[in-house]
N, C-alpha and C positions, 0 to 999 in steps of 0.2 A: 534057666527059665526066664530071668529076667531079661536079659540080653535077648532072646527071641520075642519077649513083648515091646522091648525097645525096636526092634527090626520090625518087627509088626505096626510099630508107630509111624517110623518114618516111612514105609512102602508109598510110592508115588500116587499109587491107587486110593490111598489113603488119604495122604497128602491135598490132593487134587480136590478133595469135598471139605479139607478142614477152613473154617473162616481166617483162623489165625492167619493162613499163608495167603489165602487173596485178598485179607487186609494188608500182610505187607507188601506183598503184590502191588498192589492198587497205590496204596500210600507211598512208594520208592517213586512210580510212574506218574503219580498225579502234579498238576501245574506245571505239565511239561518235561518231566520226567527232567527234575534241576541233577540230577546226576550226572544221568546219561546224557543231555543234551550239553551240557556244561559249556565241554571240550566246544562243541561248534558253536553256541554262543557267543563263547569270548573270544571266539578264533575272525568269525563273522560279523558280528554290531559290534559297529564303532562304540566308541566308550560315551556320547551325549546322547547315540537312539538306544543303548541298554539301561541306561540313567533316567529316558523317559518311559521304557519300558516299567521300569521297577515305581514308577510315579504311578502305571495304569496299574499294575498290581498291587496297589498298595491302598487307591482309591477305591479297586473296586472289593479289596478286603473291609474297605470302611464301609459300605455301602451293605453290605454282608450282614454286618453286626444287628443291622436292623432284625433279620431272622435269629440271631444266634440263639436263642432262647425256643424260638418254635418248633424246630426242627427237634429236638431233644424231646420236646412235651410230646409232641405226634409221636414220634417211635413210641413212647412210654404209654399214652393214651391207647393205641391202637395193640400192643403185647395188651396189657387189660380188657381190653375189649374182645380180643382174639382166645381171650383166655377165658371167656365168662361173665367178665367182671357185670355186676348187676347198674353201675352207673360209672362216670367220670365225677371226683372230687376237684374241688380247688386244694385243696394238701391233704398229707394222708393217700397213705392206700386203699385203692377201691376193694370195697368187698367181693370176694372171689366166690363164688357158687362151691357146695363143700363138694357137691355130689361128684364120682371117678370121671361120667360120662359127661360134663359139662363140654356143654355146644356154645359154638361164638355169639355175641353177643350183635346178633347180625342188624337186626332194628336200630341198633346206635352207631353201631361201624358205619351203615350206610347214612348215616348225617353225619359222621366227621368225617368220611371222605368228601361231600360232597358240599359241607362248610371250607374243608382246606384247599378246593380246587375253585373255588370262587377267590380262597383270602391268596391263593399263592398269586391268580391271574393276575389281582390286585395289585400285589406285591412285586410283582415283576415291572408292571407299567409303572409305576412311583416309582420306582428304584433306577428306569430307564432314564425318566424325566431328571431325575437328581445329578445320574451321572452326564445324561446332555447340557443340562445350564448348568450348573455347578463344578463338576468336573473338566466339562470342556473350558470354563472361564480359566483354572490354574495352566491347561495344557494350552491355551493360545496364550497366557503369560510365557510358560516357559520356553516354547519356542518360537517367539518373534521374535528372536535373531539369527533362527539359522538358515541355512538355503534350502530347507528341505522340508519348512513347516509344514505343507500344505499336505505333502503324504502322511507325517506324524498324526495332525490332526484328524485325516481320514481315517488311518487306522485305530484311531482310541474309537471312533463313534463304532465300528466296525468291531472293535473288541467291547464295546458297551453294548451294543448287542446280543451278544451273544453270551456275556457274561449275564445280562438280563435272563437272556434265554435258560441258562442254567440255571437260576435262579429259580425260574418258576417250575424247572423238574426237580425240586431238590425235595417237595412230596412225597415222589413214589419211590426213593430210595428211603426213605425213614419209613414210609409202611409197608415196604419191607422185609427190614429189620424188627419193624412191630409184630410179624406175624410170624415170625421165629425164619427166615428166610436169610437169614444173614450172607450166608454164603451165595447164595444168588444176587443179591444186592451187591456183594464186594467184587463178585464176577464181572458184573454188568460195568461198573467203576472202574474198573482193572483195566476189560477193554475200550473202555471209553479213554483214558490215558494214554493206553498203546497208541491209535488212532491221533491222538493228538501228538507224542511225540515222533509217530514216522512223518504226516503232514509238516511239522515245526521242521526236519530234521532236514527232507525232502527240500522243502524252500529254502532251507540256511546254506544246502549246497549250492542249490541254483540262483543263489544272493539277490532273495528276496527279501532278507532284511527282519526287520519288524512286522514287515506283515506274513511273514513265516508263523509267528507264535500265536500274532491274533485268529489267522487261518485257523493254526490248531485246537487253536479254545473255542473258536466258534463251533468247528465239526463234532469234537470233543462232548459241548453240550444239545446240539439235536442230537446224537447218537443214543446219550443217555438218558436224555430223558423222556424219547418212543422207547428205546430198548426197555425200561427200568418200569413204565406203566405199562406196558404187554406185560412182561413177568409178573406184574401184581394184579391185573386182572384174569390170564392164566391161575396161578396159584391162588386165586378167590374163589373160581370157577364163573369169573364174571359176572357174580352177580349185583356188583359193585358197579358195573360199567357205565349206567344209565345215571348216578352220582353226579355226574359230571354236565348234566343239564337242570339241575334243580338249584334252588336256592340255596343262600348263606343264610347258616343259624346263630347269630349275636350272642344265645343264650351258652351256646358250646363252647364260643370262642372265648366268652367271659372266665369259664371253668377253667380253661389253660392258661389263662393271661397270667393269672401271680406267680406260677412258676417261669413262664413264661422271662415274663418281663425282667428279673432276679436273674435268671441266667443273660439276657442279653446286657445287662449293666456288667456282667462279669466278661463277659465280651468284647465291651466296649472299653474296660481298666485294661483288660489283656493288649487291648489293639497299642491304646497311647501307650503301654510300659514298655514298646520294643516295637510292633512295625511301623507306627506312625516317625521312628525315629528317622525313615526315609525321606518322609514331608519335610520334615524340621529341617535335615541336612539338605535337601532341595532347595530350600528356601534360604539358609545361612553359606551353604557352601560347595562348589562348584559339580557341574551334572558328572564328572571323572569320577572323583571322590562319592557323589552317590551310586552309581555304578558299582566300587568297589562294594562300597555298604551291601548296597540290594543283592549284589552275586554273594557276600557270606553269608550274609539272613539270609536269603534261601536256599544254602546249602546246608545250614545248620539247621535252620529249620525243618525241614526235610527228616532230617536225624532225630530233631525230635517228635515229630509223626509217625518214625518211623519204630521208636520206644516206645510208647504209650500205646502200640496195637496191644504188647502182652497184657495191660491192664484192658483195654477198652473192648475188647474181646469177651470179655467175661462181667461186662457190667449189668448183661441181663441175669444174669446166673446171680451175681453179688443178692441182685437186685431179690432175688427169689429168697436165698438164702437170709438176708433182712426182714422180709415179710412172715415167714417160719420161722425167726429166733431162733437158726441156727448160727449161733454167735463168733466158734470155734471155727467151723467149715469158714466161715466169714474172714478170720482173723489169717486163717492158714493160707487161703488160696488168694488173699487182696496182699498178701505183704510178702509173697512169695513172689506176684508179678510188678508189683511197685520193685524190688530189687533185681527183675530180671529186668526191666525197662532203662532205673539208672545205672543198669551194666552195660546194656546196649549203646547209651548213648556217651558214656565214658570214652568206651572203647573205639564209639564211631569219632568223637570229636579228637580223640587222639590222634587218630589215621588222618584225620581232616586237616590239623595244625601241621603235622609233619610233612605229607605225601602230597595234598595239595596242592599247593603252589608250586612245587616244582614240576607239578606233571602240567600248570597251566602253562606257565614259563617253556616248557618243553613242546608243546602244542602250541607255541607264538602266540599265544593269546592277548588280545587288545585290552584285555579287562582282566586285572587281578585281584586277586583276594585282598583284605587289612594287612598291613603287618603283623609280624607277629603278635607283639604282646599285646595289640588293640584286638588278635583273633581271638586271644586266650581269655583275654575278657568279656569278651562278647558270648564264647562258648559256656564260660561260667555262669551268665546271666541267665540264659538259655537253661542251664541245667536245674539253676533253679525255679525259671519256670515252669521247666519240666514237672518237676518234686510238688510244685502247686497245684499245679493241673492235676495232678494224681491224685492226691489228695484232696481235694476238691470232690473228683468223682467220687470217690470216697463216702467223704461227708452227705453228697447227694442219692445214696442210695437210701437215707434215712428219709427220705423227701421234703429236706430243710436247706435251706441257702442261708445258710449266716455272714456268708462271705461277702454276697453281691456290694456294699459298701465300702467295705474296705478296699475290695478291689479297682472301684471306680475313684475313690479316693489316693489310692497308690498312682495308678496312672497319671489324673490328674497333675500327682504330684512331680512325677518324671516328667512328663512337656515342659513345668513350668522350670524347673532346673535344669532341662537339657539347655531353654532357649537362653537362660539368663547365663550361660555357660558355653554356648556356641560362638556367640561371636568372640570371646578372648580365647577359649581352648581350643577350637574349630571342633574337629570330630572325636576328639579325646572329652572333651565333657561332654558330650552328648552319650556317650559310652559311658561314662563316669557316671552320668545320672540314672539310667537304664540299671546299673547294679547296685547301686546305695539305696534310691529310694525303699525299692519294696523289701531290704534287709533288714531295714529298720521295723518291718513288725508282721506285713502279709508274709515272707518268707517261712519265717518262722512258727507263727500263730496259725494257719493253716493245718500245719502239720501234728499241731498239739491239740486243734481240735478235733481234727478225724482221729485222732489216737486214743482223746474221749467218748467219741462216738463208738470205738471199740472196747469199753467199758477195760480197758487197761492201760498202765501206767507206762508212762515214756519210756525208763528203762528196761521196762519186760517188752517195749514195742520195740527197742533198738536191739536187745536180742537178740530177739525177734529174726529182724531184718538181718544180720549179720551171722547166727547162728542157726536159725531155722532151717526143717527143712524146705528142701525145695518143691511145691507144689507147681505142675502142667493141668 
């Protein structure tokens, strides 16, 4: 009987509507689908325009952080809203209406959509301007010596476009999510990636270069974000649509800012503890050598987005199960997928150190991986990020951020030891500081405090994790 509910599980009919799989869908495929397109990447850009590449993806991840906290509050706001909830708080859970037949809570839905479609437009124009003067000042440093500046520089405004452009659909995918539509939102994502790696894939044959990738993140984001706000005004029944001509409410936005803001300082420790280390090696050491950098980090990284679906999948569910003090359900199902995720990426970064490089070497590729043991390091780091991030979310279904400081203070602390370490060790302390800094106390203290948020003891949570069983 079980064996037929397991075959029952995986039927493709089935499959086809779970979120889990068009989140890993989506997340394999997304920023260009660094798997798949790997092989013609490094086979196609030269080793200084994949080095300036990894410069534009790195800035326009900094430029990012500014959201990283909003995005999070909106899905969360709008599940509460979608659910009843009688108001938005600044911490704490909104009170939920007891009665079976609670209706959305439509009168406040339609002022935070129609505050977050005023702050996103916002958002996107500031975030353009930053990356025009600001960003373009490092990318006409970096290539005013090569013979080809003039198209590099083209294509960063051209990829600042459009990553703007993303940017300011990156609303209707979190309300969405908010509205228990998960798997429509991952759908939408999925193919919006598709779309950007055939376009990328397409151009890298016909050696278009760089402007291959920028094409695809341009198309990538009009796709997604008409596709992603039709689906959320279908799925409203549009009565949300007219949202989108009315004013900004200051008083709404005030309500999201403390979590808000908490999570994007956790964003911003996250960015300097590992990809800002692109910047750094840019600026101390040669555009080859950053190439190699940017093509492992984003292969690794990849791996690990593509771990953390099994937790992040279930953070509304977590989220439910915190609010009803169902404690157990809590413990079961959060540390069954925290160990399905650091299986995932164990297993993926093993295949990565091994099989790797020899299949780029095998494919002539212009651009290779680290060496080894700077790979093995790097994947370590990486894992422990991973372990952070998890717990993290963790801790955040209590709707408390203890972390946001320590976070921006770890990072901090890696730029400033990577730099004071770059110019004598070149890219081995820069590696070297990326893994000590946050050993020393975020690695660890993270995990011991979502372990108390689970009102048990480290050894009954390692267990746990190693013993328990397995919850899907």
């Amino acid at each position: 009987m079980k064996f037929k509910q397991l075959l029952a599980r995986l039927a493709p009919a089935r499959l086809v509507r779970t979120a889990v799989v068009w989140a890993f869908l989506g997340s394999f495929l997304r920023s260009g689908g660094a798997i798949l397109l790997l092989p013609l990447i490094a086979h196609y850009v030269p080793g200084q325009h994949l080095g300036i590449w990894y410069v534009f993806v790195s800035m326009g991840g900094l430029v990012l952080l500014i959201d990283d906290g909003v995005s999070v509050s909106v899905s969360r706001a709008a599940a509460y809203l979608w659910s009843g909830a009688e108001d938005l708080l600044s911490f704490g859970i909104a009170p939920l209406k007891q009665a079976d037949n609670a209706r959305p809570n439509t009168a406040a839905m339609h002022k935070l959509v129609r505050t977050l479609v005023w702050y996103y437009r916002l958002f996107a124009m500031v975030c353009f301007v930053l990356l025009a003067l600001c960003g373009s000042t490092w990318i006409w440093h970096l290539t005013r010596d090569l013979p080809d500046a003039g198209i590099l520089r083209t294509a960063w405004l051209v990829y600042s476009f459009g990553y703007c452009l993303s940017l300011s659909g990156l609303l209707w995918p979190a309300l969405l999510s908010g509205i228990n539509e998960v798997c429509r939102a991952q759908r939408i994502l999925t193919i919006g990636s598709i779309i950007n790696c055939v376009v990328a894939a397409a151009g890298l044959i016909l050696h278009f270069g760089i402007w291959s990738l920028a094409a695809g993140s341009l198309l990538m984001s009009i796709f997604t974000r008409i596709a992603a706000m039709r689906a959320f005004h279908r799925a409203t029944g549009h009565v949300f649509r007219r949202s989108a001509d009315e004013g900004l409410q200051w008083s709404l936005l005030r309500k999201l800012w403390p979590n808000s803001w908490r999570l994007g300082i956790c964003g911003v420790g996250a960015y300097l503890s590992v990809p800002a280390t692109v910047l750094i090696c840019s600026a101390f050491i040669d555009l080859e050598t950053t190439a190699s950098l940017g093509l492992s980090l984003q292969l690794l990284n990849k791996l690990v987005v593509l771990s953390a679906v099994w937790l992040l999948v279930k953070i509304p569910e977590l989220n439910r199960f915190r609010a009803q003090n169902e404690v157990r359900r809590l413990i079961a199902v959060s540390v069954a997928r925290i160990r399905l995720s650091v299986l995932t990426f164990v297993l993926g970064a093993a295949a990565i150190i091994v099989l790797a490089p020899t299949l780029l070497e095998i494919t002539g590729a212009r651009t290779l991986l680290l060496p080894g043991p700077l790979l093995v390091l790097l994947a370590a780091t990486l894992l422990l990020a991973l372990q952070q991030s998890l717990h993290g979310h963790l801790i955040l279904t209590e709707n408390r951020n203890p972390f946001a400081l320590a976070q921006l203070f770890t990072g901090i602390g890696v730029v400033i030891l990577a730099v004071i370490l770059a110019p004598r060790f070149n890219l081995n302390g820069i590696l070297l500081a990326t893994f000590v800094v946050p050993l020393l106390y975020l690695d660890w203290w993270i995990v011991l405090r979502a372990v108390s948020g689970l009102g048990i003891k480290p050894l009954e949570y390692l267990r746990l994790f190693f013993r328990g069983r397995v919850v899907c």
